[in-house]
Phi, psi and omega in degrees: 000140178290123189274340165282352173264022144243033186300324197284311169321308191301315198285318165305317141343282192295356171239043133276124183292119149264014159329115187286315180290114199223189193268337198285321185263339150303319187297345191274305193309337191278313166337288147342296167286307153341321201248000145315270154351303198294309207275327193245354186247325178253001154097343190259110198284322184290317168325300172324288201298328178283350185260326189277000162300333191300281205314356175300297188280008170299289178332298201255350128299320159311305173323286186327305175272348155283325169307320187266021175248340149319302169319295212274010196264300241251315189275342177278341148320293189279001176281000000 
């Protein structure tokens, strides 16, 4: 396979941020520690488990919008 011909892609790609530290992944850590907090320091467990559900769906709304921004990177390439 030829390789200049993912050369432009590889270059479109590469001005994508992929930074591991992002608002998503502090907002899942603050998460975390809230649902800590909830279960062990003030007793309310339920509480707890439920602030400890955030960081999933944090995650994977993030995921999400890096993913369709990754699409429109890759479909504005082929235009």
């Amino acid at each position: 396979m030829d390789s200049s011909a993912d050369k432009p892609t590889t270059e479109a790609l590469d001005g994508i941020n992929t930074d591991g530290i992002s608002t998503a992944v502090i907002a899942s850590v603050g998460s975390v520690m809230l649902a800590l907090y909830f279960y062990y320091v003030r007793g309310d467990k339920q509480r707890g488990q439920f602030v400890g559900l955030w960081p999933t769906s944090i995650l994977a709304l993030a995921s999400y919008f890096k993913l369709e921004e990754i699409k429109q990177t890759l479909e504005d390439l082929e235009n």
